[in-house]
N, C-alpha and C positions, 0 to 999 in steps of 0.2 A: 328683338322688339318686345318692350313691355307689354303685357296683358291689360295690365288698368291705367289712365290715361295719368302720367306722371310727371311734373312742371320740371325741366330739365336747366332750365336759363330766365333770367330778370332781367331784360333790358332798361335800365334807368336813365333813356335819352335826355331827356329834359328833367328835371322834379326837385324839387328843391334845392340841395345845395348838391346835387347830381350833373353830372356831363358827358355822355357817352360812356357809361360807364354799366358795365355786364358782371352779375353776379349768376357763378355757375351753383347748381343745385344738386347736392347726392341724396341719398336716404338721410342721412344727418351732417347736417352743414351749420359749421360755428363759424360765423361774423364777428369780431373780436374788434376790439379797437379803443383808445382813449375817450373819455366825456366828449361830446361835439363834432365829435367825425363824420357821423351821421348815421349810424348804425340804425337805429329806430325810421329813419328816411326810410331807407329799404325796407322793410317789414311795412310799412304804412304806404309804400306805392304799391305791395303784394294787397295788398288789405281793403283800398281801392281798385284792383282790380278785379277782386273777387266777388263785391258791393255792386261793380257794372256788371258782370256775368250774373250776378241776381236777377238784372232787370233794373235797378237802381239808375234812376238818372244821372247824368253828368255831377249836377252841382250838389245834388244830396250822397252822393261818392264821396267826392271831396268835402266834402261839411262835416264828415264824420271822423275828419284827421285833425292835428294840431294846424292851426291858423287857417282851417279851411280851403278855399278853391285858392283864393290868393296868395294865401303861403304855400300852397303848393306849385307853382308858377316858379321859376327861376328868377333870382332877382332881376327886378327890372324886366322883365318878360310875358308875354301873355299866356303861352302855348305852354302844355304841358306832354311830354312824349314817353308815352309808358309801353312796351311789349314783352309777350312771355315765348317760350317754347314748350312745346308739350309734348312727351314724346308717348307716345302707346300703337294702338290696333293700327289706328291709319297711317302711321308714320311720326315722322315729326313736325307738328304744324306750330308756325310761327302767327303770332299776332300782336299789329302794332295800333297803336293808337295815340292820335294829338286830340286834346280837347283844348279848349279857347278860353277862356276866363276873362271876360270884360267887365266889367262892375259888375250886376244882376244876372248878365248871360254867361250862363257855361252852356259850350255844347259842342259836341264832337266835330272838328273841323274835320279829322280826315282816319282814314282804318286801311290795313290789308291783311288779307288773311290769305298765308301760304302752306301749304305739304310738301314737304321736301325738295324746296326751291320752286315749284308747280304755284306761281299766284293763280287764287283762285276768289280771290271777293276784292273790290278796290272801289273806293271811293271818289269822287267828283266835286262838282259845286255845292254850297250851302244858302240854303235860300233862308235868310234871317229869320223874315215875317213869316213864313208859313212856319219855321222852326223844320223844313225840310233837308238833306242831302242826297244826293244823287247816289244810287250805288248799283253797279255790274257787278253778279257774278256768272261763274263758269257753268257751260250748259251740253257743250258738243251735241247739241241740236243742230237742226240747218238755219235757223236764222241766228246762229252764236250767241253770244251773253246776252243774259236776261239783264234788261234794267229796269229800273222801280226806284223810285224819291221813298226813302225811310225817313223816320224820326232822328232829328239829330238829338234831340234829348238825352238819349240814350247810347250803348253800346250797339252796334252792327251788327255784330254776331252773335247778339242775346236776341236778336227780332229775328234771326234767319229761318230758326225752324218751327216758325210761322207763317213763313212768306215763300221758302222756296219748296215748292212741288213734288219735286224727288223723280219727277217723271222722266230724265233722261240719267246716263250713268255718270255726266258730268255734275248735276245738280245732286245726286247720290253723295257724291265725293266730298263737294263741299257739305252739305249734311253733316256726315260723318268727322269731319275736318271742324265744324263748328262743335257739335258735340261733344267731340272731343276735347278742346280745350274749355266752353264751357264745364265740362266735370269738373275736369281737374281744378281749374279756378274756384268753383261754389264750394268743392272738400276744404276748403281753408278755414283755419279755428287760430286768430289768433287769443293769445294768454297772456295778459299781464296784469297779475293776481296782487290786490291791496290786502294786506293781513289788516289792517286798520278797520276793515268792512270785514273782513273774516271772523274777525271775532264774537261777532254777533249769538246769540238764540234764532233759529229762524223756523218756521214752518217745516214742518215736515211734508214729502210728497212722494209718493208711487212713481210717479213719471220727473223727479228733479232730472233738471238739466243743467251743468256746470255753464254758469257765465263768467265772459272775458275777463271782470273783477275777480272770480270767484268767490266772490263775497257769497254766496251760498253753497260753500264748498259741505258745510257741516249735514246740510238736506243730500247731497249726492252720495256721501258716504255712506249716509243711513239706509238708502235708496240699496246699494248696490251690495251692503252688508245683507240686508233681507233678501235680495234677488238672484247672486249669484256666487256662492261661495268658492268657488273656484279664482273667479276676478278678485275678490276682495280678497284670499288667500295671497294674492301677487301683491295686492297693494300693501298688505300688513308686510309681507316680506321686505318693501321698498323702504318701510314706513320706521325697521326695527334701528337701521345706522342712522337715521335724521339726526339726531342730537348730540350733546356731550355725553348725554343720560341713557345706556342703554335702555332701549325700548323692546317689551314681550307682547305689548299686543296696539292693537287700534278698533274705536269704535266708535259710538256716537251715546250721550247722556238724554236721554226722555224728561220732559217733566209735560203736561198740560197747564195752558192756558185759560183764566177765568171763559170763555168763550167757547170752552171745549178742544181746540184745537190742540194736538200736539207740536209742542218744539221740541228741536235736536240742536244737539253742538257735539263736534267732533271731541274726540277725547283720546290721549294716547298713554296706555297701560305704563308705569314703572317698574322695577324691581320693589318689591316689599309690599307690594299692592297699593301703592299709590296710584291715581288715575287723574291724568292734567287736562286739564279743559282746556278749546282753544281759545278762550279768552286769556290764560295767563302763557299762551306757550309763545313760544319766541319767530318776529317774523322770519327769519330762515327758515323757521322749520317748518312755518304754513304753507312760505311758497316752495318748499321741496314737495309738500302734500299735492298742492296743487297739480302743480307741472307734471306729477306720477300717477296718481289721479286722469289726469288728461293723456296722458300716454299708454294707461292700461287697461281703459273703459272703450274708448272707443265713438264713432258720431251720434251713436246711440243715446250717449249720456252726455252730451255736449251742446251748448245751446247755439245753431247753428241751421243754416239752410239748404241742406244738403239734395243735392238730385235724386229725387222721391223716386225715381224711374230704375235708379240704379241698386240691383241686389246687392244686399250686405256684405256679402262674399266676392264683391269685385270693386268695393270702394277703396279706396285710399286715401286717407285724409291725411292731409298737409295743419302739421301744427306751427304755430308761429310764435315762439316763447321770448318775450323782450325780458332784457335783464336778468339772464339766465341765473347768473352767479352771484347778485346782488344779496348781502348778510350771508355770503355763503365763502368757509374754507375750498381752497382751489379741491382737496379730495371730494367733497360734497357736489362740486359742481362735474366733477370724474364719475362718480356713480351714477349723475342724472343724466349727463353721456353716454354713459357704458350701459343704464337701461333702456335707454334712445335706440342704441344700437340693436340690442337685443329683439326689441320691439319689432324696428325697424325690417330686419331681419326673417323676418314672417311674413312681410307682402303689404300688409294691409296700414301703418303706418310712416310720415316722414315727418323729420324737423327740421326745422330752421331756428334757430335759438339767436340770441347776443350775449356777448359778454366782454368786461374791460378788459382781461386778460384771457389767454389764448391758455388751453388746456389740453395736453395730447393724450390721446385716448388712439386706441386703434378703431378706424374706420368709419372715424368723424373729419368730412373736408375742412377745413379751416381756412378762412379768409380775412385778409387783412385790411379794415376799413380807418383810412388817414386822407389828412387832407394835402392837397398837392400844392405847386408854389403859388398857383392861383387865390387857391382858398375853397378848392371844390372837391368833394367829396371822391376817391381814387380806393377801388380795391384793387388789391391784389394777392398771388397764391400766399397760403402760407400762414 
């Protein structure tokens, strides 16, 4: 049994071009597959689910994907059916959820939430107008389940531990059982890094934080080159095979602003002392930056909503790399693997990546995402 609460399984019931269909989850897990299979589907019902364990409503969940709540729907369908597994302290707790999508209205039509087969929260009717749902969960009191009309707005089990008491060792469990997979869900950082925006001059800052574009990748290097040489020693090391061009060092170029301000742009050392800015360097090599960058900083340096509650030294965050291999030779996307793993490795660390082609590495799962004769989205091992 894991120590820190670790997403084990993707259930993709419903979801775009999705149908009963389970994506299992290691320390490093490559999704691989042709254009249009739906590889990015997956990553983007993780992505909303994370956005509802924020606290994030229904429909601004889904708003923050391609085509919204409605293209996230099944063609021709209203409901969307998304559940995770979580496995850590409590066990393994399951959480499912359908949310409704009718023109204006999203809102959670139904949720359960289990430990190790133990249902322990279930939901009821939905009362439109008040925007309520019914919901029971587990108490081993003398009068049995507590029930209480939540907000259907929302996720279930992101209002739970505010509403249940704890006062009995049944209400404990579920607790724990909600907390549970909330972490693991909020540690989620997905990455899919525009070198296009990367190129930029940006502000420098003490506290940057790597976002999803990484279009301010150049402020986090300068950040973590001042703050912690040891970090930035891995990074340079990550940083030295990037190219065709052997590479001796990495760092960030300074100049000030008529306004005072410093800006930085990443910069990586040549032989002969040359030093390339990243405005002329090539996008492979920014999004190799990235992606190692986000692998070897940590949620510290990540722009991200992380469980404030939970010490540093028992988090594990789940990164989410789309287009892993994209302007990248198959060894290039081997080494971001093979530092996946290494990472990984340590506890504190997981990925979940894509890529058009499948890449063997040892002790990266590998999953085959294709569409089946229907036209719906099918993984499988391998």
């Amino acid at each position: 049994m894991p120590l820190r609460p670790e997403l084990a399984e993707l259930r993709l019931t419903a979801f775009k071009s999705y149908r009963d269909a389970v994506l299992p989850l290691g320390p490093v897990t490559l999704l691989h597959g042709a254009p249009g299979a739906g590889k990015s589907n997956a990553l983007e019902a993780l992505v909303v689910l994370a956005a509802l364990a924020e606290g994030e409503e229904a429909g601004a969940a889904l708003a923050g994907v391609r085509g919204g709540a409605a293209g996230c729907a099944p063609f021709g369908e209203e409901l969307i059916r998304l559940g995770c597994s979580v496995d850590g302290p409590q066990g393994v707790v399951r959480l499912d959820v359908t949310v409704c999508a009718t023109g204006a209205e999203v809102v959670v039509a139904a949720e359960r939430l289990a430990v190790d087969g133990r249902l322990l929260v279930t939901t009821g009717a939905v009362d439109p107008i008040a925007g309520r749902i019914d919901v029971a969960w587990h108490s081993d009191g003398r009068q049995g389940d507590i029930r209480a009309p939540l907000s259907a707005a929302g996720l279930v089990t992101a209002q739970l531990p505010l509403r249940v008491a704890g006062a009995t060792a049944g209400e404990r469990l579920v607790l724990g059982a909600a907390e549970q997979v909330l972490t693991a869900l909020r540690e989620t950082f997905g990455l899919d890094p525009a070198p296009a925006r990367m190129r930029d001059w940006v502000r420098a800052a003490d506290d940057a934080r790597l976002r999803g574009t990484a279009e301010n990748l150049s402020a986090v290097i300068a950040r973590i080159e001042g703050e912690c040489r040891i970090r930035f020693g891995r990074l340079v090391q990550a940083a030295c095979g990037m190219g065709a061009v052997p590479v001796t060092g990495l760092g960030a170029l300074r100049r000030s602003a008529p306004d005072g301000a410093v800006h930085v742009c990443a910069a990586l050392d040549e032989p002969g002392g040359r030093r390339v800015a990243a405005e002329t360097l090539p996008s492979g090599v920014l999004r190799q930056l990235a992606f190692a960058t986000a692998l070897l900083t940590g949620p510290g340096v990540l722009q991200m909503s992380p469980a404030a509650e939970i010490p540093d030294a028992e988090r594990l965050l789940q990164i989410l790399a789309d287009g892993l291999d994209l302007g990248l030779p198959p060894d290039r996307t081997a080494a971001l693997l093979q530092l996946a793993t290494e990472v990984a490795a340590r506890g504190h660390v997981r990925l979940l990546a894509t890529a058009g082609a499948v890449v063997d590495v040892p002790g990266v799962r590998t999953v085959l995402c294709c569409r089946d004769a229907r036209g719906h989205s099918a993984l499988l091992p391998g």
